[in-house]
C-alpha positions as CSV (number, residue, x, y, z in Angstrom):
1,X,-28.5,13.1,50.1
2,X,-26.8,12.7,47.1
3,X,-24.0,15.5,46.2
4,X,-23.0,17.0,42.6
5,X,-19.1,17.2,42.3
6,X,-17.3,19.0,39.2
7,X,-13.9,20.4,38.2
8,X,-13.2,23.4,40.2
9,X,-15.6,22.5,43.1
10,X,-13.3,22.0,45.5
11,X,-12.1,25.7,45.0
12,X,-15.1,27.2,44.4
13,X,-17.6,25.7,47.5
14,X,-15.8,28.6,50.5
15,X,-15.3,30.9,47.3
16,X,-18.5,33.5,48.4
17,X,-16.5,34.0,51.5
18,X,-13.2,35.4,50.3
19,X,-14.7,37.9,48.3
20,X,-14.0,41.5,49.4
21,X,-16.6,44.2,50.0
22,X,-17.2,47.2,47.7
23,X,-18.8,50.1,48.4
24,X,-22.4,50.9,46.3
25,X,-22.5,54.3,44.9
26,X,-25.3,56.0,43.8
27,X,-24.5,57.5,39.9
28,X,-28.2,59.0,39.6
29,X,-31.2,59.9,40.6
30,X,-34.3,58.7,38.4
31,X,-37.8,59.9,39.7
32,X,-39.4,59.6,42.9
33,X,-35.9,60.5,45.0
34,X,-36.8,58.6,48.0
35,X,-37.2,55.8,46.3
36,X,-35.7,52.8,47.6
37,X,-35.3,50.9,44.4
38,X,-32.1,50.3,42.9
39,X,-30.1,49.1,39.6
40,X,-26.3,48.4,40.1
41,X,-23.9,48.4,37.4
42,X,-20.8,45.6,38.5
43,X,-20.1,42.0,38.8
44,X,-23.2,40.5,40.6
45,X,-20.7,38.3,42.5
46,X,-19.2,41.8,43.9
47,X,-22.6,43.3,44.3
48,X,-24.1,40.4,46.2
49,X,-21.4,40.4,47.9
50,X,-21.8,44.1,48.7
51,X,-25.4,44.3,49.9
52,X,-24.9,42.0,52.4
53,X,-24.2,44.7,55.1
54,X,-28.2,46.5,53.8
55,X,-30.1,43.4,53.0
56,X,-28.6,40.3,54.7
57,X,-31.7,37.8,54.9
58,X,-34.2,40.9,53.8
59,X,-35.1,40.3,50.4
60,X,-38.6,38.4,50.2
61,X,-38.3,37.1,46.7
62,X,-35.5,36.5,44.6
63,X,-36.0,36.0,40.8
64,X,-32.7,35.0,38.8
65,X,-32.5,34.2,34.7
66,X,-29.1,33.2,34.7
67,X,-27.1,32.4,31.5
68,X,-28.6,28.5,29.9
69,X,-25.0,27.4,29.3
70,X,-26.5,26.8,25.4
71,X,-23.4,27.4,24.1
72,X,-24.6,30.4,21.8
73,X,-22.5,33.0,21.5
74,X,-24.3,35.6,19.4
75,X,-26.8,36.6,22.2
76,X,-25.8,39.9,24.0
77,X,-24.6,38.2,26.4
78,X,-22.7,35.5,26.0
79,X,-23.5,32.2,27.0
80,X,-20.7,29.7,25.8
81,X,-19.0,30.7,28.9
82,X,-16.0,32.1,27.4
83,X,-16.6,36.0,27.6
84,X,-14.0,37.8,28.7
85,X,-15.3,38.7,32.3
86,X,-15.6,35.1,33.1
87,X,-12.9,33.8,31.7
88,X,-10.3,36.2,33.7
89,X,-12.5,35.2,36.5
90,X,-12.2,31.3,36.6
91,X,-8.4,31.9,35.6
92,X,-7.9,34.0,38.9
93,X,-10.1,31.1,41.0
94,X,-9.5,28.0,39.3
95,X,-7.9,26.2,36.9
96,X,-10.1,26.9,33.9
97,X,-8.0,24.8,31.0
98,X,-9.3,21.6,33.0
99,X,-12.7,22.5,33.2
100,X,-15.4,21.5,30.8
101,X,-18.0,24.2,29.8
102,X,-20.6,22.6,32.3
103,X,-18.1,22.5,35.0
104,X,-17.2,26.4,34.7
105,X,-20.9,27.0,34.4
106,X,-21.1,25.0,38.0
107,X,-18.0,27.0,39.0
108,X,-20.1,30.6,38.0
109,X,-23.7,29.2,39.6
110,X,-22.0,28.0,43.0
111,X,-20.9,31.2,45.1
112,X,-23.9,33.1,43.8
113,X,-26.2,30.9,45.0
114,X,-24.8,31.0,48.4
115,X,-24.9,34.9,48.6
116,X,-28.5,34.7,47.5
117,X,-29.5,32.7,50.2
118,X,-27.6,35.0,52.4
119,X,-29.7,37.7,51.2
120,X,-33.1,36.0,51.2
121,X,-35.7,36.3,54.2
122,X,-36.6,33.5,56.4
123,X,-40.1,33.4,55.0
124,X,-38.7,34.0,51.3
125,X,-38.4,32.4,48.2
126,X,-36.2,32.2,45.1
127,X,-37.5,31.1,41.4
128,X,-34.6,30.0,38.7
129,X,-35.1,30.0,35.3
130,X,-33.8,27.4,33.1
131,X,-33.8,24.8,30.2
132,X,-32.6,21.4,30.4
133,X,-29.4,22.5,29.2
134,X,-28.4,22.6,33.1
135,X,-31.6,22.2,34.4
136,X,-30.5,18.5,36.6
137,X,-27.1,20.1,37.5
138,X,-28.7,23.1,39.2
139,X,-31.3,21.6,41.1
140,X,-28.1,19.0,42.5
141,X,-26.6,22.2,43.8
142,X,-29.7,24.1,45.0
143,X,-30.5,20.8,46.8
144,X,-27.2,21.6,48.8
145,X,-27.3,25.2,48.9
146,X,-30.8,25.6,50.1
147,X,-31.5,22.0,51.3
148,X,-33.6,19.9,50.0
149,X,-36.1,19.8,52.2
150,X,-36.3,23.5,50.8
151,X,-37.1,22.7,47.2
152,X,-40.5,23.6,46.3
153,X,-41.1,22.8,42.8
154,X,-39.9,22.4,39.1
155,X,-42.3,24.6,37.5
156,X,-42.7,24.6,34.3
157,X,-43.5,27.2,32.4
158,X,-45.0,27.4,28.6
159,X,-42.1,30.0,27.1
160,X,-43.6,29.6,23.1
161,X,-46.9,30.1,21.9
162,X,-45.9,28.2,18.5
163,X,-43.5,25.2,17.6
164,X,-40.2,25.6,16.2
165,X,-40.9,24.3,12.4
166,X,-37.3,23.6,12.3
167,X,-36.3,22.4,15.0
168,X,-34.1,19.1,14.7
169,X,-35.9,16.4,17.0
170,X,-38.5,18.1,19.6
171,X,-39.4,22.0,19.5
172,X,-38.4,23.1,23.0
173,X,-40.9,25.1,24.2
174,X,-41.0,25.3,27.8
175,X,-38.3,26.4,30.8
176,X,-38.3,25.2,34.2
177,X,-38.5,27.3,37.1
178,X,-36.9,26.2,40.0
179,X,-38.5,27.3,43.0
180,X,-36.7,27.0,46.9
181,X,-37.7,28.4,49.8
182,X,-34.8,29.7,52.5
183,X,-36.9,27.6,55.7
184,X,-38.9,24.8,55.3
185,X,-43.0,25.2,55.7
186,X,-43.0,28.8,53.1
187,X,-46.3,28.3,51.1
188,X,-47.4,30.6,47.9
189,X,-50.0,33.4,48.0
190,X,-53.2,31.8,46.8
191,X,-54.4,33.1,43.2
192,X,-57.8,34.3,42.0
193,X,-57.5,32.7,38.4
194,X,-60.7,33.3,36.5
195,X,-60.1,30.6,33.7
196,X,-61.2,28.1,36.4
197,X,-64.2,29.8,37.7
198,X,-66.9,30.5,34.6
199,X,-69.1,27.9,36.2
200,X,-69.8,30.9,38.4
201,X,-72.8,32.8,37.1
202,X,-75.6,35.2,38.5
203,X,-78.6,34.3,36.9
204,X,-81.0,36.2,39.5
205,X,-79.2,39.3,39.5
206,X,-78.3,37.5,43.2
207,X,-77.2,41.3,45.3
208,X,-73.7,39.0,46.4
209,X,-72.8,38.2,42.8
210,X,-72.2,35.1,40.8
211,X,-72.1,32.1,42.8
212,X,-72.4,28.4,42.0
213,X,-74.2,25.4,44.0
214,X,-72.4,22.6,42.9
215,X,-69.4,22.3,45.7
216,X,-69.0,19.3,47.7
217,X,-71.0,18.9,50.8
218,X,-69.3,15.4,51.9
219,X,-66.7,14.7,54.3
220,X,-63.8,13.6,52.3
221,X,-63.6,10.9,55.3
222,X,-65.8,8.6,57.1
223,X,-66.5,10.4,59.6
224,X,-69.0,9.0,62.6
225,X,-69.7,11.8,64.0
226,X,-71.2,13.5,61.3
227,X,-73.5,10.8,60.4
228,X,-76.7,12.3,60.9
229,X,-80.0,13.2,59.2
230,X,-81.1,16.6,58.2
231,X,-84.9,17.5,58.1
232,X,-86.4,19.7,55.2
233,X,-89.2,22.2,56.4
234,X,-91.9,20.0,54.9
235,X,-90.4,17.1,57.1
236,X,-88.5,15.4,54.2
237,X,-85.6,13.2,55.7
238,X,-82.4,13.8,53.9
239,X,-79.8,11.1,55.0
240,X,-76.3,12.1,55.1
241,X,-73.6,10.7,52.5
242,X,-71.4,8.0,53.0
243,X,-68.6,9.8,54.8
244,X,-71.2,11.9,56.3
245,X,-71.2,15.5,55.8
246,X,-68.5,17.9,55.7
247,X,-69.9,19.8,59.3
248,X,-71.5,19.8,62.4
249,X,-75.5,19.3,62.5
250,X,-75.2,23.0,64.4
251,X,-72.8,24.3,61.5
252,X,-74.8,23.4,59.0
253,X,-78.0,24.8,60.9
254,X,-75.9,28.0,60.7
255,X,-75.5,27.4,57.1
256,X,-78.9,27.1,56.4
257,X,-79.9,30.6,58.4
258,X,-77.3,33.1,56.3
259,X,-78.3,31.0,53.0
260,X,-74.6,29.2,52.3
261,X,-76.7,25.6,52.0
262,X,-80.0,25.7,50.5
263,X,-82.9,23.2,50.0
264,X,-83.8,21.8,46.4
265,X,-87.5,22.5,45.5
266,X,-88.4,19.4,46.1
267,X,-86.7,19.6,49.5
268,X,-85.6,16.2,48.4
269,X,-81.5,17.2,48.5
270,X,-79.4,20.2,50.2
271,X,-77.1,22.2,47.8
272,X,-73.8,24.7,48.7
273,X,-73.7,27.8,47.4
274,X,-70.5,29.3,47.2
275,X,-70.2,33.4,45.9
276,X,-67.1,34.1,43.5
277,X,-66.5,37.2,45.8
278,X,-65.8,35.0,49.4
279,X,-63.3,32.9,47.6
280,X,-59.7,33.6,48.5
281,X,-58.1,32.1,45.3
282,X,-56.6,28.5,44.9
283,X,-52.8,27.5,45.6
284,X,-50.9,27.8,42.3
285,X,-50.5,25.3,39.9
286,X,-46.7,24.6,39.0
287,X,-48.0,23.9,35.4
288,X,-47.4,27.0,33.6
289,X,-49.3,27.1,30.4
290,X,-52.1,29.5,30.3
291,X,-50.5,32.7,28.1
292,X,-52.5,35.1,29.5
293,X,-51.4,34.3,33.1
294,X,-47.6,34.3,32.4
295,X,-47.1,35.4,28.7
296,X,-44.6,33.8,26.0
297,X,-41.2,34.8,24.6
298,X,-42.9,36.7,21.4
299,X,-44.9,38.9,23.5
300,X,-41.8,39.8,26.0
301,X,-39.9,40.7,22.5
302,X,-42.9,42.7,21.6
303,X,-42.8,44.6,25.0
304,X,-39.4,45.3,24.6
305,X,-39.6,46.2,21.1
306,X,-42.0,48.4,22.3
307,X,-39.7,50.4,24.7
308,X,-36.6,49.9,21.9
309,X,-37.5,50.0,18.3
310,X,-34.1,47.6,17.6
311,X,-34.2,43.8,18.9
312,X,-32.1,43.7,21.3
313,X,-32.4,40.7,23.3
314,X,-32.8,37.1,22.4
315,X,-35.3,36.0,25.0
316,X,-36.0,38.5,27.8
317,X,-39.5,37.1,29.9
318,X,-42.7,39.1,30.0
319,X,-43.9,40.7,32.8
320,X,-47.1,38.9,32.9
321,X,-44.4,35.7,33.8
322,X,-42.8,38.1,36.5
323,X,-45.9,39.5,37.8
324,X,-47.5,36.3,38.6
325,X,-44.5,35.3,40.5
326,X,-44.8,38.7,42.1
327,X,-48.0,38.0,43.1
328,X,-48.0,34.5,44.4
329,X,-44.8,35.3,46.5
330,X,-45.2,38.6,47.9
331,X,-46.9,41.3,49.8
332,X,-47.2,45.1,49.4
333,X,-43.9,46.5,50.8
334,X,-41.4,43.7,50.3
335,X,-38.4,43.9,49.0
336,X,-37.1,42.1,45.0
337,X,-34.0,41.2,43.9
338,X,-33.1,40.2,40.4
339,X,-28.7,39.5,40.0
340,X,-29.1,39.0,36.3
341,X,-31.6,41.7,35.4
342,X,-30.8,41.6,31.2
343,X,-33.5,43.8,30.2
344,X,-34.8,44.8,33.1
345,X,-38.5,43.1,33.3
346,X,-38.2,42.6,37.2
347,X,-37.7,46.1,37.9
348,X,-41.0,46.9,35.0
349,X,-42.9,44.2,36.6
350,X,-42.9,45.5,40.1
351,X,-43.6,49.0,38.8
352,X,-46.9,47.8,37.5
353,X,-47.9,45.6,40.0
354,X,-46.8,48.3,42.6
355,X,-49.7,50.6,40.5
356,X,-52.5,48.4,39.9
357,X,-52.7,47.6,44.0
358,X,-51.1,50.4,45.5
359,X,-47.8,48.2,46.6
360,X,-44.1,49.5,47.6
361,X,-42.3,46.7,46.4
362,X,-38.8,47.5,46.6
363,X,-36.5,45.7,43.6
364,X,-32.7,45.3,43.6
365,X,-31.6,44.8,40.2
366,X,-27.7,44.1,39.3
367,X,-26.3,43.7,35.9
368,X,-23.4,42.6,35.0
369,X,-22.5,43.8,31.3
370,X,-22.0,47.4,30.3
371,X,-25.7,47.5,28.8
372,X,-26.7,47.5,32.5
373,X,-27.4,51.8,31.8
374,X,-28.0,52.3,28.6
375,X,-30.8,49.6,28.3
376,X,-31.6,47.8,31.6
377,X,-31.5,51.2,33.7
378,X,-32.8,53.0,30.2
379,X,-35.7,51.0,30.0
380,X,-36.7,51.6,33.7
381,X,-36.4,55.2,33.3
382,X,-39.3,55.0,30.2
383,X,-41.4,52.8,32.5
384,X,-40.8,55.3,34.7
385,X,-40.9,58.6,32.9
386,X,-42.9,57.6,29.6
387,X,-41.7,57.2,26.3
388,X,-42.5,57.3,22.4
389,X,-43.0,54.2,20.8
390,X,-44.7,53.0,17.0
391,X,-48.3,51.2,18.3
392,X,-50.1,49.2,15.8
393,X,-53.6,49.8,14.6
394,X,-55.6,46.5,13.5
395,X,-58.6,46.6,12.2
396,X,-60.5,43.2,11.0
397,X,-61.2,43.9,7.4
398,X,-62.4,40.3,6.6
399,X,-63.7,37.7,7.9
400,X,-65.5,34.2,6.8
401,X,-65.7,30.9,8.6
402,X,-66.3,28.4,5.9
403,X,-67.6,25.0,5.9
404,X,-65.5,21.5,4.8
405,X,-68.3,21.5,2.3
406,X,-67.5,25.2,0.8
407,X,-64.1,24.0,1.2
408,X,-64.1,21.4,-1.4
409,X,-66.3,23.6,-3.8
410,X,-63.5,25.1,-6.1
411,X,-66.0,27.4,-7.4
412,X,-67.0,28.5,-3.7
413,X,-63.3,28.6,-2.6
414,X,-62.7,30.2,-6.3
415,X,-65.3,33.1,-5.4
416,X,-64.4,33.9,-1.8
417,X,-60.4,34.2,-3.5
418,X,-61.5,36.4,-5.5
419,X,-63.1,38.5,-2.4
420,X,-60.1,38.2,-0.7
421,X,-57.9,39.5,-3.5
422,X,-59.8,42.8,-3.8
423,X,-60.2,43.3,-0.1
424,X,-56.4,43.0,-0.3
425,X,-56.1,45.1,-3.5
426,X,-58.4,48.2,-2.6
427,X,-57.1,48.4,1.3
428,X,-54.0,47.7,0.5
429,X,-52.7,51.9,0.5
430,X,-54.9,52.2,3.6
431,X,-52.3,50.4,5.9
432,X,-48.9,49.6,6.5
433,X,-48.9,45.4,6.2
434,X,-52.1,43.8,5.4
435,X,-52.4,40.1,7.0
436,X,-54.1,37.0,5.7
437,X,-54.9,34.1,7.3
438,X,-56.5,30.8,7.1
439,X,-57.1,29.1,10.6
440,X,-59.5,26.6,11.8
441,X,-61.4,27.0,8.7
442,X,-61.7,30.8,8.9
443,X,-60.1,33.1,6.1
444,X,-59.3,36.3,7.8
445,X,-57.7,39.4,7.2
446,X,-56.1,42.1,9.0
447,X,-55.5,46.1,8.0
448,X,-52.4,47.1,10.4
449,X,-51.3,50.6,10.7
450,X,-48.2,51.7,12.4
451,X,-49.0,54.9,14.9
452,X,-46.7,56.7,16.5
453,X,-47.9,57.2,19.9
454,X,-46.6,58.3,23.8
455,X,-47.0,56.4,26.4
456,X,-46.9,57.4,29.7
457,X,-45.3,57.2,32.6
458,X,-45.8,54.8,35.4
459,X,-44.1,56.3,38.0
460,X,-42.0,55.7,40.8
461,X,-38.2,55.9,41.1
462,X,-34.8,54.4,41.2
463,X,-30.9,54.7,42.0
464,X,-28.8,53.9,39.2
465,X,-25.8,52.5,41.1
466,X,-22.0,50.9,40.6
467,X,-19.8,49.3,42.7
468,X,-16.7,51.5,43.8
469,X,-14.4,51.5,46.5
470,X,-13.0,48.2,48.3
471,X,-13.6,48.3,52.2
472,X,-9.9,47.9,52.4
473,X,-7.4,49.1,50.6
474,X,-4.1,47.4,48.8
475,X,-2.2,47.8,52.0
476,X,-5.2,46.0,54.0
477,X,-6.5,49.3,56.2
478,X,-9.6,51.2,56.4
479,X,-10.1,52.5,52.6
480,X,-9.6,56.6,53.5
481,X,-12.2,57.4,51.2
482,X,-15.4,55.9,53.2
483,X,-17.8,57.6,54.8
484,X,-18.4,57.3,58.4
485,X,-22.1,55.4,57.1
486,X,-20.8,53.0,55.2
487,X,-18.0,52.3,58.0
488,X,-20.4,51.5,60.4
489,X,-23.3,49.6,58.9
490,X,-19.9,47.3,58.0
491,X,-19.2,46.8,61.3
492,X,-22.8,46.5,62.3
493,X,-22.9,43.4,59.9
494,X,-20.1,41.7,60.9
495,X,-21.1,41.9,64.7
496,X,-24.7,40.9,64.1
497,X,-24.8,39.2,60.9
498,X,-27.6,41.5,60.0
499,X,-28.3,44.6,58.3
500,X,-28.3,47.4,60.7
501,X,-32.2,48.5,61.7
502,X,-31.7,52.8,61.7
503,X,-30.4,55.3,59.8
504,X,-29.5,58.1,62.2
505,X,-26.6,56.8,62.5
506,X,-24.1,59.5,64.2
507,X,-20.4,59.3,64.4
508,X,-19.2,57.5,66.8
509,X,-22.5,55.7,67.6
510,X,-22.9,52.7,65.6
511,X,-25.7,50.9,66.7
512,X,-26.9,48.5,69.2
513,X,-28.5,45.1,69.4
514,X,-30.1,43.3,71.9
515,X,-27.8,44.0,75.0
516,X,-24.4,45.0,73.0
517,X,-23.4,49.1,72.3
518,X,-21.3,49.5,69.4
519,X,-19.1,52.5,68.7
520,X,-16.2,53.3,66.3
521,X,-13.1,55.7,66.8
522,X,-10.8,55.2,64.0
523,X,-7.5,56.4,65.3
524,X,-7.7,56.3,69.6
525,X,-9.8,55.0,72.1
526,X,-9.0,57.1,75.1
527,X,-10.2,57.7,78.5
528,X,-11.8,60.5,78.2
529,X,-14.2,58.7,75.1
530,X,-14.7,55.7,78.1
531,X,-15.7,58.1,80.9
532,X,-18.4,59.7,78.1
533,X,-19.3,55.9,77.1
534,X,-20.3,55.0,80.9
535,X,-22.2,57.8,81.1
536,X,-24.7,57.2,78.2
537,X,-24.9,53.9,78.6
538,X,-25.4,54.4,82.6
539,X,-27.7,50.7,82.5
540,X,-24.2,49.1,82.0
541,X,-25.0,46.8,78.6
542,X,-22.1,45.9,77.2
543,X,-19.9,48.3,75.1
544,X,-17.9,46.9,71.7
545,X,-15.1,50.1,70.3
546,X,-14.0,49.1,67.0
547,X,-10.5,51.2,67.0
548,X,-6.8,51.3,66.0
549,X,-5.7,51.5,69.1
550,X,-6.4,52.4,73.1
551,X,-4.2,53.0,76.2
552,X,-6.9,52.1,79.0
553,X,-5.5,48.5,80.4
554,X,-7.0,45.4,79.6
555,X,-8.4,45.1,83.6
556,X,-10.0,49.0,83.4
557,X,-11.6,48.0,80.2
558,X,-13.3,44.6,81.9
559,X,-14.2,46.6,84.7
560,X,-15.9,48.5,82.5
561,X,-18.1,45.8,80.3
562,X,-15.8,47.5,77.4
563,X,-14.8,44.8,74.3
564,X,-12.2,46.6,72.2
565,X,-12.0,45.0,68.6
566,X,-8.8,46.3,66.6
567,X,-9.4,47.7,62.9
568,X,-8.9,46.6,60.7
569,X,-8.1,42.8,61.3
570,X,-11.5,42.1,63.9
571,X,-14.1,43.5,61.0
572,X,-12.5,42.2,58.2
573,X,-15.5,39.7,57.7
574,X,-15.5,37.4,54.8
């Protein structure tokens, strides 16, 4: 397999493992207070980082909209790769004067792509937005990260409902969605998708709903075995197809009894008939251009617009784009992340999806920038809570399709102008903006009025979170200022390499796994705590005390099954 190499790779590739742990701290409470969504305010690197100890390989899908690397630096965040956060951050890891934008871009992308996969479940996936800005260098690095054997797709995705009159050779309007899985074999949910089944119709008011008899009856192989005739009830002879037929003679027999395959009138042919409500859906396309499946830019700026009456963001995605991902990669209780959460749409997305089926989708949302409360949290909290907002009223207060005839008539077109004028003239204090419009030979116009409305809440709930203390302190010990809970689902992580499974957790218990006891005394290990030790864990598993320091012997402790790892060097995990 063919590998990617840049500026800075070589001290970038081991980078995810240096970083140190913070702590997650929980700044508020919004709604539903045993919810277990969250938004963090800190450097996603840090925060991935960080919930390695609760969600190591946990997280079931994984959606990221990272910067494009366009080079623009009026968005609100800034994607030239030269804001100040990054920039002290590739001049504290690498040599940045050296580097090219694409290569600090690489540099940014590398380590948290690595903690993502660290985070993601075996049977989960991870869908990356881009544009072909970067779009060849980060699939070279996925292919590494993840494997190739890993990559799903390039899906694209249709991003603009109109071309760019000005662009300057092609109007980009599409973005790729890179799609891995963390194992080989994952598979999407299939989709219901309704576009692709009006052939279905009920014309005898058919108790089962609309069905159609048109699906193939054919093995889609030759097939010897299921060569055979079938005979109609008035003794017709119907001879099987070239391949023969897709079943057994009994199957079909079976199929003929509950009604599935039916005889023509004639009893000259057989027909299938298929109901719309047995059908499971279809496996997703990776062609994303129907708008109403996965929306467009305007309408996410609409929805946003909607929740903040200032424009506020360049290009955040619509939720109809997040739901379907939603929806083809998850079930009802699993849990979403989203490390560059901008406006917030994950987090909105698996609100509403939680609501229309009665989900508990858990989402993870870190930002990065200080916006992270004051609009991505913000914007949860109206989803959430409910909100005012200016709606628009339209009301169709003309419309005429014309002919190319009436069309090169200049006293028709002269008439219907002068319709149109008045219309626009007399409704004109009636509204707020009046629309006209002349499309596929139809002159419409539209009466829009602004109304202020309230729209209400969703519900649900989240923590809005920030990253705080270090694990360790300047001087390299225990931070003083952790709680006995965040100590130990630490050391839970870095023995197991997985989140720890309880949380009764009670000082000095720490867990156990498999056939391993864990326990943690901060200052002394002494005898006494070993006698008491043996005598809850009488079955004689193996007992691991993290600890500064013991005075039982090395041959006492053996004796015992007792592993003493020394704080804080032995849980200083990176």
């Amino acid at each position: 397999m063919p590998y990617i190499d840049w500026m800075g790779k070589d001290d970038i590739k081991d980078h995810h493992k240096s970083i140190a742990y913070k702590t997650i701290e929980c700044k508020e409470e919004i709604g539903d207070i045993d919810s277990e969504n969250m938004i963090i305010k800190g450097d996603n690197l840090l925060a991935l980082k960080s919930l390695l100890p609760y969600y190591a390989s946990s997280v079931k899908m994984i959606y990221i909209d990272p910067p494009y690397n366009t080079g623009n630096t009026s968005w609100v965040y800034n994607d030239n790769m030269d804001s100040p956060l990054i920039k002290k951050w590739l001049n504290d890891t690498v040599n940045a004067d050296d580097l090219s934008r694409s290569d600090k871009w690489l540099c940014m992308m590398y380590p948290r792509l690595k903690l993502l996969r660290e985070l993601l479940k075996d049977d989960g996936v991870i869908f990356i937005s881009i544009d072909n800005a970067e779009v060849t260098h980060l699939k070279m690095i996925c292919d590494e990260i993840f494997g190739i054997d890993n990559f799903v797709t390039n899906s694209i995705w249709r991003s603009s409902d109109n071309s760019n009159n000005d662009a300057k050779q092609f109007s980009s309007d599409y973005n790729h969605t890179l799609v891995y899985s963390k194992k080989s074999g994952w598979s999407p949910n299939k989709i219901f998708d309704s576009s692709k089944s009006t052939h279905y119709k009920n014309p005898d008011n058919n108790p089962k709903g609309a069905y159609f008899d048109g699906n193939p009856l054919n093995s889609p192989s030759p097939r010897e075995n299921l060569t055979f005739d079938i005979i109609s009830p008035n003794g017709t002879i119907i001879k099987p197809p070239k391949n023969g037929w897709r079943w057994s003679k009994e199957t079909i027999e079976e199929k003929i009894k509950i009604g599935e395959i039916r005889f023509t009138e004639d009893e000259q042919r057989i027909k299938r008939r298929t109901y719309l409500s047995d059908l499971k859906g279809l496996p997703p396309s990776n062609l994303w251009i129907d708008l109403n499946l996965t929306g467009h830019n305007r309408q996410a700026k609409y929805e946003l617009l909607n929740l903040f009456p200032e424009n506020i963001f360049a290009t955040p995605k619509p939720i109809k784009l997040l739901k379907f991902l939603l929806e083809i990669s998850t079930q009802e209780d699993d849990i979403i992340l989203d490390s560059f959460a901008g406006s917030g749409t994950t987090a909105h997305a698996v609100l509403e999806q939680n609501k229309e089926d009665g989900g508990n989708r858990k989402f993870i949302l870190i930002e990065t920038l200080d916006y992270a409360k004051d609009i991505t949290a913000e914007r949860v909290r109206r989803v959430i809570k409910g909100y005012d907002f200016m709606g628009k009223d339209k009301t169709t207060l003309y419309e005429k399709k014309l002919t190319t005839a009436q069309i090169l008539k200049p006293e028709t077109m002269e008439k219907i102008s002068k319709e149109v004028n008045k219309i626009l003239e007399d409704e004109k204090p009636n509204y707020t903006k009046i629309e006209k419009t002349f499309k596929e030979n139809t002159i419409k116009i539209v009466g829009i009025k602004d109304i202020k409305s309230f729209k209400d809440g969703i519900g649900g709930g989240f923590k809005y979170c920030e990253l705080s203390h270090d694990i360790f302190d300047e001087f390299g010990e225990l931070n003083s200022k952790l709680t006995f809970d965040q100590i130990a689902k630490h050391i839970y992580f870095v023995e197991f390499k997985k989140p720890i499974d309880k949380a009764n957790i009670k000082a000095p218990f720490v867990g156990t796994h498999k056939y391993k006891y864990i326990y943690f005394y901060e200052n002394k290990f002494l005898k006494r705590d070993m006698k008491e030790l043996i005598k809850l864990n009488n079955d004689y598993k193996q007992i691991i005390v993290y600890t500064a320091r013991t005075t039982i012997s090395d041959d006492e402790l053996k004796d015992n099954n007792i592993i003493i790892r020394y704080i804080p060097y032995d849980i200083k995990d990176n």
